[in-house]
C-alpha positions in Angstrom: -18.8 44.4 32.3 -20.7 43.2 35.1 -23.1 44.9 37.1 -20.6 44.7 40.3 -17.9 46.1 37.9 -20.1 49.1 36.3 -21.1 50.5 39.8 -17.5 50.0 40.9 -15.9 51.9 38.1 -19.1 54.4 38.7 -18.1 55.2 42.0 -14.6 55.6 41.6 -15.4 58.0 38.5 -17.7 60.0 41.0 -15.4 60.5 43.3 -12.6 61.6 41.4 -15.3 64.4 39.6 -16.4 65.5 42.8 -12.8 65.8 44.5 -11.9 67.9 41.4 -14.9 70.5 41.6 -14.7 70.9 45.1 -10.6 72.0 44.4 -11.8 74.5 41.4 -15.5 75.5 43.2 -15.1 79.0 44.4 -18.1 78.9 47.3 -17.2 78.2 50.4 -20.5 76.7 51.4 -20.4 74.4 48.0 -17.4 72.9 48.8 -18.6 72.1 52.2 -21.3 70.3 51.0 -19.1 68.5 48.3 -16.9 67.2 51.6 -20.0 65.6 53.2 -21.0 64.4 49.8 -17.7 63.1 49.3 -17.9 61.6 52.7 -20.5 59.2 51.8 -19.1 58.1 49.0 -16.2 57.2 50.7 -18.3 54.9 53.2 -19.5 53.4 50.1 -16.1 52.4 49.1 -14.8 51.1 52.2 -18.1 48.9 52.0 -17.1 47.4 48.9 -13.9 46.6 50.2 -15.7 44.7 53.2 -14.9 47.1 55.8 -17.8 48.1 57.6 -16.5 49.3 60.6 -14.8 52.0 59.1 -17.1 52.9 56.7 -19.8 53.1 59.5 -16.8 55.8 60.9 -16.7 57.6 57.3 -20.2 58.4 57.3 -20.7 59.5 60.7 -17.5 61.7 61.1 -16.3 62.4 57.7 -19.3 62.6 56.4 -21.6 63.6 59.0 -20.0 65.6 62.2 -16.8 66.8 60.4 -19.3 68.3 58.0 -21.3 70.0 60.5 -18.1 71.5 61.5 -17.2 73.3 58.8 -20.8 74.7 58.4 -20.6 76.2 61.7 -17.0 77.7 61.2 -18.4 79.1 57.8 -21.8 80.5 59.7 -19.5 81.7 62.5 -17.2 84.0 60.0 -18.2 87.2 58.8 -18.4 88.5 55.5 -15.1 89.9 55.5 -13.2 87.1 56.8 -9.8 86.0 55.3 -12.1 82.8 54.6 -13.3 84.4 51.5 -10.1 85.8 50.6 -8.6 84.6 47.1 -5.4 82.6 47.9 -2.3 84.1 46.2 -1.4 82.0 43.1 2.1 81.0 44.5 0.6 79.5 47.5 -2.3 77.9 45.0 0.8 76.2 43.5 2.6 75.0 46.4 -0.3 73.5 47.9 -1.0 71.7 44.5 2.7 70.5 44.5 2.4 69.4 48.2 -0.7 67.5 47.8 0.1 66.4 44.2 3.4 64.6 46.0 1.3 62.9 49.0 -1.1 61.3 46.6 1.9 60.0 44.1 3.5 58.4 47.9 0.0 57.1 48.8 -0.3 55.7 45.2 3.5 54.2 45.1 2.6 52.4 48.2 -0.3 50.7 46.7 1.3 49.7 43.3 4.3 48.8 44.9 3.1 47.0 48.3 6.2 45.5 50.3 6.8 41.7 49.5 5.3 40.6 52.8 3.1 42.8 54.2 3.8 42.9 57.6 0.2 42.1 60.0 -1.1 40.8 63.3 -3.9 39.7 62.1 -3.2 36.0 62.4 -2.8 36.4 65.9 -5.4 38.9 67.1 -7.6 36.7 65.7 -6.7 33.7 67.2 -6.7 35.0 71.2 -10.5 36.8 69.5 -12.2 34.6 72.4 -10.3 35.8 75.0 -11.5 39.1 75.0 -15.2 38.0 75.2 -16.1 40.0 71.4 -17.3 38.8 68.6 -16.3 41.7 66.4 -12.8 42.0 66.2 -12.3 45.7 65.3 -13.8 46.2 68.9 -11.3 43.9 70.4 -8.4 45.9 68.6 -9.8 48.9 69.9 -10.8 48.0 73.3 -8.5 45.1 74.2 -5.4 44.8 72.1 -4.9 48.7 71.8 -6.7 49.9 74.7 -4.3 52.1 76.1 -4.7 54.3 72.4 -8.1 54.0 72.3 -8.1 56.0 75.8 -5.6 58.3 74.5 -7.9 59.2 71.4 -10.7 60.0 73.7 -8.4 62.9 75.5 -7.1 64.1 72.5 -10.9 64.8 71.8 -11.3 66.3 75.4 -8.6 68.5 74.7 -9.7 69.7 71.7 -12.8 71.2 72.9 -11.2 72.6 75.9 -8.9 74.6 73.1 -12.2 75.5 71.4 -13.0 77.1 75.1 -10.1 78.6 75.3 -11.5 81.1 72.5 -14.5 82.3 74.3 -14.1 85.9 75.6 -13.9 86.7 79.1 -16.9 88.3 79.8 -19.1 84.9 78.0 -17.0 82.2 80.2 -19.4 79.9 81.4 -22.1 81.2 79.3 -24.2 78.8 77.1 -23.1 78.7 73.0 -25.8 80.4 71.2 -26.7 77.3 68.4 -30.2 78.4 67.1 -30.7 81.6 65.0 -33.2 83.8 65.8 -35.6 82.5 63.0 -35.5 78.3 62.9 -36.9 77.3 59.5 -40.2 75.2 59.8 -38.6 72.4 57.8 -35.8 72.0 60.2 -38.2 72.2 63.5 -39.8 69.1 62.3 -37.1 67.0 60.9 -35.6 67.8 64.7 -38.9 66.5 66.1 -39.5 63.3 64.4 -35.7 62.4 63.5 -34.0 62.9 66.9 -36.0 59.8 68.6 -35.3 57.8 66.0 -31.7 58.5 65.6 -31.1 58.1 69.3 -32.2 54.6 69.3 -30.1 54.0 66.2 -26.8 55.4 68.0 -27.4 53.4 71.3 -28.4 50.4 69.2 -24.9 51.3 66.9 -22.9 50.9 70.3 -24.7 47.5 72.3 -24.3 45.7 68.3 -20.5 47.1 68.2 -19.2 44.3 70.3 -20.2 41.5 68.3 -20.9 43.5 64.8 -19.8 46.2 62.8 -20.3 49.4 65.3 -19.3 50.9 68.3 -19.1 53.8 70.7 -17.6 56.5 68.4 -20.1 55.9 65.4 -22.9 55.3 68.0 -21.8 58.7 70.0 -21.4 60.9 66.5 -24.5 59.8 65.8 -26.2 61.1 69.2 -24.2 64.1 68.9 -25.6 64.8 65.4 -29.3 64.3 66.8 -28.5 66.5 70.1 -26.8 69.7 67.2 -29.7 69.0 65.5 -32.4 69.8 68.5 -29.9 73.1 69.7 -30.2 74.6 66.2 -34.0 73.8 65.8 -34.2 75.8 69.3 -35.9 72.5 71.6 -32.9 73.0 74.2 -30.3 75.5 74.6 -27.0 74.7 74.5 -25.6 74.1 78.4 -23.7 76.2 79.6 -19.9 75.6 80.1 -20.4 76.1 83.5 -23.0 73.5 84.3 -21.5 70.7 86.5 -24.0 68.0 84.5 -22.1 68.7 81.5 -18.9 68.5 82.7 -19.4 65.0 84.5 -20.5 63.9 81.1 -17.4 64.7 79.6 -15.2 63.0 82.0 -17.7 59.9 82.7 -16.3 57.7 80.1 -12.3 58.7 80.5 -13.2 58.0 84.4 -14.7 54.7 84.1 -11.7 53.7 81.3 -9.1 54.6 84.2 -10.9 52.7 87.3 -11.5 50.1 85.2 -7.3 50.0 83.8 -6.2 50.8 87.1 -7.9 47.9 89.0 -6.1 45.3 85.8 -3.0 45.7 87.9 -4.6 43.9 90.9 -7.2 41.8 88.9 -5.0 40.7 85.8 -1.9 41.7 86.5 -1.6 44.7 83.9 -2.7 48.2 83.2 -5.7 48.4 81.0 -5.8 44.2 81.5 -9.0 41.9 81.7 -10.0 39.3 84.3 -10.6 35.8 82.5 -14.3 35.8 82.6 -15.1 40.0 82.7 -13.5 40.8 79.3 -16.6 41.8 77.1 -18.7 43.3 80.7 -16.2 45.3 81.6 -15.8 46.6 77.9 -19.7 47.2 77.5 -19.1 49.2 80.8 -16.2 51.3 79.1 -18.3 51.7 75.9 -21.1 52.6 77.8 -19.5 55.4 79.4 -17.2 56.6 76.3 -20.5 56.7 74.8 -21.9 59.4 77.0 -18.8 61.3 76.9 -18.1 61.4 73.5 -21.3 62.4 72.3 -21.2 65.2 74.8 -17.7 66.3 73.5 -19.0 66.4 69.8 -22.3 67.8 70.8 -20.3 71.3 71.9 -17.3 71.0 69.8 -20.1 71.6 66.9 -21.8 74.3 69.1 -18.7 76.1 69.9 -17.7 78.8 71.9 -20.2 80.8 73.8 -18.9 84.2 72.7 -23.1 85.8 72.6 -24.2 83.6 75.1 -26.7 84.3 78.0 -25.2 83.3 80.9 -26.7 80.7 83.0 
């Protein structure tokens, strides 16, 4: 067996192990940390399969923000939350049944792959120059599909106005309470020497993206990740919902996306269409501001509702 082989069959081992104990691990918090772990792994596979793009994705939300997530929806439960709760064994099985029949689909459709597999690969990479990218993921994303790559970024707005929705009355427009009362010294300094470091990484992440494997929503989880990080190690307070700087970052990037689309219909002749010449400027633009938006939406999506806050 070769060395490429052994770490292959190592991973794929690993990952099978660690998606069993975090089904049979009774601790909330354990399994939690399994996901993240799991997470990575996962990046490492869509690596070995030559897909950096999306493994780049898998670390930073699957691994990373979705992560952070669930350790705030655990911290934010009490003790006597249904979260702890036992499932009843009937629903135990038909979960098991449910998710034992999507992987046996998933794995049917990899066996058993259609003659032909049907792909526009051959000719999104052909019209690649047009759109002014090297990187072709980025001219799926940003050219080809642009219209769902704008819808994506709403969907994300509208989640956190849902998580909004849930703060109480008396907190609206209050600022979410991220840092405990005690930060541990270890986390106050990994937030002071980490955060400039991984805000240079996530802008750096999105410039490379047009041309190389990156982009705005890797770039913008990461920056979102470093700005959680400084809330819970108390350096800035979380803004309040309220504050008119906050809410022109969230809208920024979906703005600049419209004006941009919009003005295609005089320009190129289409919605969401690029002038011969402006392709990859006018994209930068669009990244530049999704950038800024998305990281913002993360950023208090992972705070959450400000239902202690102090108002502002």
């Amino acid at each position: 067996m070769t060395e490429t082989a052994f770490f292959d069959t190592l991973l794929v081992v690993t990952m099978i192990g660690l998606a069993i104990w975090m089904i049979v691990v009774r601790d909330v918090f354990a399994a939690i940390i399994g996901f993240m772990a799991f997470g990575l792994l996962l990046s490492l596979v869509w690596l070995r399969i030559e897909a950096p793009d999306v493994g780049l994705t898998e670390i930073a939300v699957g691994g990373g923000a979705t992560g952070v997530m669930l350790l705030r929806a655990r911290g934010l439960a009490s003790a006597g939350d249904a979260m702890n709760a036992v499932p009843s064994v009937p629903f135990r099985v038909l979960v098991g049944v449910l998710a034992g029949a999507v992987a046996l689909f998933l794995g049917a459709l990899v066996v058993f792959p259609p003659a032909v597999a049907p792909t526009l690969a051959p000719l999104a990479a052909e019209h690649l120059a047009s759109t002014g990218v090297g990187n072709p993921i980025t001219a799926v994303l940003m050219a080809y599909r642009a219209f769902d790559t704008f819808l994506e970024t709403v969907v994300v707005l509208l989640a956190l106005i849902g998580v909004w929705s849930l703060t109480p009355d008396g907190a609206w427009g209050a600022r979410p309470r991220v840092a405990s009362a005690d930060v541990p010294a270890p986390l106050l300094l990994l937030a002071q020497w980490l955060v400039p470091l991984g805000i240079v990484i996530g802008i750096y992440i999105t410039w490379v993206g047009a041309d190389e494997p990156g982009g705005k929503f890797q770039g913008a989880t990461i920056l979102a990740a470093m700005w959680m990080l400084v809330m819970m190690a108390g350096l800035r307070s979380a803004p309040a919902l309220s504050s008119r700087r906050l809410r022109i970052a969230l809208v920024v990037g979906p703005a600049i996306f419209i004006a941009i689309g919009v003005s295609g219909f005089h320009f190129a002749g289409a919605f969401l269409a690029y002038p011969d010449g402006l392709a990859k400027p006018l994209i930068l633009a669009i990244e530049a501001g999704l950038l800024i938006s998305i990281a913002a939406m993360l950023g208090m999506l992972l705070a959450g509702p400000p239902l202690e806050g102090d108002r502002p």
